[in-house]
HTML snippet that shows the backbone in 3Dmol.js (N, CA, C, O; Angstrom):
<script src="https://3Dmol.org/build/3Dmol-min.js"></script>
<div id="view" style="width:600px;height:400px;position:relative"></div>
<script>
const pdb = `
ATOM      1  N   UNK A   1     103.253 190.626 230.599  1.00  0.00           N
ATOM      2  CA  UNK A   1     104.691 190.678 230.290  1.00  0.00           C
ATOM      3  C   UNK A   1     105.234 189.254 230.221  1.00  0.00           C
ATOM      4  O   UNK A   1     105.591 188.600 231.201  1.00  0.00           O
ATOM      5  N   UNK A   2     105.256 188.803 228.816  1.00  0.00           N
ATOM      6  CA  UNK A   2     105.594 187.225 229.104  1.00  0.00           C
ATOM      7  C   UNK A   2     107.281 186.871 229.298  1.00  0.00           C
ATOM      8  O   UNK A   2     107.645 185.700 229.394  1.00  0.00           O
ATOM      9  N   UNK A   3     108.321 188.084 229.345  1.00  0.00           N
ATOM     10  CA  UNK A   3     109.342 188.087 229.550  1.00  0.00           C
ATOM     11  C   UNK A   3     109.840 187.665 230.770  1.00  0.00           C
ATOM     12  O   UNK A   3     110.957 187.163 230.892  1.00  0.00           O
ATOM     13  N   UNK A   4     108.920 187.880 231.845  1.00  0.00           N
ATOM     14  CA  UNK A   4     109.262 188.038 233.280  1.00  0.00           C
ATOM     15  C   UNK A   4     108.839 186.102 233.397  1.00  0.00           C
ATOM     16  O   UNK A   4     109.639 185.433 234.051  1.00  0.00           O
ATOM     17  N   UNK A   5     107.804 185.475 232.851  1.00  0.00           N
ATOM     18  CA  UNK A   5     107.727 184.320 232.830  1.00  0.00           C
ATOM     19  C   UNK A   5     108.373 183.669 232.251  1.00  0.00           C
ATOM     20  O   UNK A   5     108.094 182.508 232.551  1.00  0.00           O
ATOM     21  N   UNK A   6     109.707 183.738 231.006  1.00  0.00           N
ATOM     22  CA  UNK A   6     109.603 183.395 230.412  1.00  0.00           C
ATOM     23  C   UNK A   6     110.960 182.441 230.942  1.00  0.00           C
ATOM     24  O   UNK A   6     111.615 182.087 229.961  1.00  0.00           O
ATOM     25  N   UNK A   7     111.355 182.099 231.839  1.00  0.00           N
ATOM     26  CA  UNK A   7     111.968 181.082 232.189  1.00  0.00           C
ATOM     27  C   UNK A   7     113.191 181.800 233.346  1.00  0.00           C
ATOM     28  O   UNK A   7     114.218 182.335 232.930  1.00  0.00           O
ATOM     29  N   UNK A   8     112.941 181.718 234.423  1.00  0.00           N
ATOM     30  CA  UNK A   8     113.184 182.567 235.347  1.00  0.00           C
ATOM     31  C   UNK A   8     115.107 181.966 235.631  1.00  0.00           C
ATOM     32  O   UNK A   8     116.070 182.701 235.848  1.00  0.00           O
ATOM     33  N   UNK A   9     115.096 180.436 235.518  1.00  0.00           N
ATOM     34  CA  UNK A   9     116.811 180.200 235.392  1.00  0.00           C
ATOM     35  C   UNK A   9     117.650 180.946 234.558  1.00  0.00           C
ATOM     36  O   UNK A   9     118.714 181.520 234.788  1.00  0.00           O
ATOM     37  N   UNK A  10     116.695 180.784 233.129  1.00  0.00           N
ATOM     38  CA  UNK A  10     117.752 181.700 232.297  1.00  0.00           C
ATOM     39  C   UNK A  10     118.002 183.222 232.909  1.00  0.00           C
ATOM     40  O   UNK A  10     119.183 183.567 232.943  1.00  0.00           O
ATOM     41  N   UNK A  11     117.172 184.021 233.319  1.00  0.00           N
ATOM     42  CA  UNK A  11     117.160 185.004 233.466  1.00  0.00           C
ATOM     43  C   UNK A  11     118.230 185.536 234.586  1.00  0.00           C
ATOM     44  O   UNK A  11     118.612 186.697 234.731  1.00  0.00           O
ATOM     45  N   UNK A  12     118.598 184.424 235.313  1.00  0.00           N
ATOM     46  CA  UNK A  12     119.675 184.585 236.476  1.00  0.00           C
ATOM     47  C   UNK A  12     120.997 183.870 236.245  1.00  0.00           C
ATOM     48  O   UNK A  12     121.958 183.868 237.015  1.00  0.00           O
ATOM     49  N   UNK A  13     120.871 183.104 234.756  1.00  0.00           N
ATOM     50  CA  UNK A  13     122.231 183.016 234.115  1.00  0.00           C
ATOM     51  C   UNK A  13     122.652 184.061 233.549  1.00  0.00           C
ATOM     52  O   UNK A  13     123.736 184.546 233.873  1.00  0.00           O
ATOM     53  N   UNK A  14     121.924 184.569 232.658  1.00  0.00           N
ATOM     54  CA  UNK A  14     122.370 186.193 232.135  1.00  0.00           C
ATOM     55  C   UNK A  14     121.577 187.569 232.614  1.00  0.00           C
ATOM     56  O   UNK A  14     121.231 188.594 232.026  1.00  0.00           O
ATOM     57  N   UNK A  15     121.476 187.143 233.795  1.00  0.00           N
ATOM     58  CA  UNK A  15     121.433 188.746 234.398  1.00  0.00           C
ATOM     59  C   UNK A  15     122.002 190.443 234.008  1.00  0.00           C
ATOM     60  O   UNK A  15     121.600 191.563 233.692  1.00  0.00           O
ATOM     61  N   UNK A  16     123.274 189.608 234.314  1.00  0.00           N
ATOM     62  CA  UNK A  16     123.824 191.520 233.273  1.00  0.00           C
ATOM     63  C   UNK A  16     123.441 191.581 231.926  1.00  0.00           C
ATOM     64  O   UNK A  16     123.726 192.638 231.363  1.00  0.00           O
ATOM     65  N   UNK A  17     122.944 190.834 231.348  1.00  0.00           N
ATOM     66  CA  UNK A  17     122.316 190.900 229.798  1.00  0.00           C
ATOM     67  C   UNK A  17     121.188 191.213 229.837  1.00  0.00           C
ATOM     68  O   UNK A  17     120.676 191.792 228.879  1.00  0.00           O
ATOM     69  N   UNK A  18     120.311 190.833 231.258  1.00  0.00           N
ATOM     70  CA  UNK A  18     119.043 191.204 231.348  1.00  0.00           C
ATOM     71  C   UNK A  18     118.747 192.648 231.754  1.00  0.00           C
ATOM     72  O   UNK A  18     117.742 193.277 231.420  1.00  0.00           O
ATOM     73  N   UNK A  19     119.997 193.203 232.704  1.00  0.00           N
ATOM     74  CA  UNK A  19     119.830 194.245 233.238  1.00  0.00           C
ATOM     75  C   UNK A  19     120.502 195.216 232.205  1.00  0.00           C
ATOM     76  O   UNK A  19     120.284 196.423 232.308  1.00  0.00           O
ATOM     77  N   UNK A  20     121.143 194.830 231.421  1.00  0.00           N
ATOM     78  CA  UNK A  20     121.598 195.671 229.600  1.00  0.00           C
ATOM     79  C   UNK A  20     120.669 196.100 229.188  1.00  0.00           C
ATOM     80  O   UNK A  20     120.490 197.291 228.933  1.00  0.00           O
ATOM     81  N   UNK A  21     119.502 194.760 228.967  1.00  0.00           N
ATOM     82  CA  UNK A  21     118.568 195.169 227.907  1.00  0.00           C
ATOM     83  C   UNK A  21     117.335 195.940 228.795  1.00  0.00           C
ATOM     84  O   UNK A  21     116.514 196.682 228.257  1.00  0.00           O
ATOM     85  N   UNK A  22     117.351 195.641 230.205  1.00  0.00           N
ATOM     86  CA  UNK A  22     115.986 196.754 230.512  1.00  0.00           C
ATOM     87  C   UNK A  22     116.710 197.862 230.588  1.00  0.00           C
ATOM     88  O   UNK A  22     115.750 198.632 230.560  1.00  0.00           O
ATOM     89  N   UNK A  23     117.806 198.702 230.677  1.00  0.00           N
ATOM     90  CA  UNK A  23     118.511 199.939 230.034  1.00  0.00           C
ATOM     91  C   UNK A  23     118.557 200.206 229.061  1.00  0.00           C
ATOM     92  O   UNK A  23     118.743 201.382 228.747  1.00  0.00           O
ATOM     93  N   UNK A  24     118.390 199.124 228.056  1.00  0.00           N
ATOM     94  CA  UNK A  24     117.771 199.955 226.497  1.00  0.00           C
ATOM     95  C   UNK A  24     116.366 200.414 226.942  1.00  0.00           C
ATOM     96  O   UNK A  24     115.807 201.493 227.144  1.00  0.00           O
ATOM     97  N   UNK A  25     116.013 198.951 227.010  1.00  0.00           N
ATOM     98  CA  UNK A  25     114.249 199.206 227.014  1.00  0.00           C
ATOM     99  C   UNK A  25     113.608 200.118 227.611  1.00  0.00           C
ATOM    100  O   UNK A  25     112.875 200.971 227.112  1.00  0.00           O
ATOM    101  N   UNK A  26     113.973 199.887 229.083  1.00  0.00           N
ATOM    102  CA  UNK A  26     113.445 201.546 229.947  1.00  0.00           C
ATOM    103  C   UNK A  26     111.587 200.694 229.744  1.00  0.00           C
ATOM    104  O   UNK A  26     110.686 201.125 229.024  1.00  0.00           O
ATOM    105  N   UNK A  27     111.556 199.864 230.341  1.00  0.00           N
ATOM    106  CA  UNK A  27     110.068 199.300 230.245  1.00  0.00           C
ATOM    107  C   UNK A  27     109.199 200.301 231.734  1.00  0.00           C
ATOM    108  O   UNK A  27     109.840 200.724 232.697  1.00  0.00           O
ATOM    109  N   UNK A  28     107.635 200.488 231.552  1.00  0.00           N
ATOM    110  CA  UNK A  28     107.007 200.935 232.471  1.00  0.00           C
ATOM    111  C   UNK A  28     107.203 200.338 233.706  1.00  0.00           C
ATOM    112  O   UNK A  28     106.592 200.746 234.693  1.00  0.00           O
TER     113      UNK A  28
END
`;
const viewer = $3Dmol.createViewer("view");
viewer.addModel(pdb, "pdb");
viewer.setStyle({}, {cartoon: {color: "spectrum"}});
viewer.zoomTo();
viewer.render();
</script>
């Protein structure tokens, strides 16, 4: 899953965008 690596600051600047899109996604 190269998403989860894929730069962990950004991912906690847009958090509610992150947590948007794994509610589309619905990943395993």
């Amino acid at each position: 899953m190269r998403l989860a690596t894929w730069n962990v600051n950004s991912v906690k600047a847009r958090l509610p965008r992150l947590l948007e899109w794994l509610t589309e996604t619905k990943p395993d």
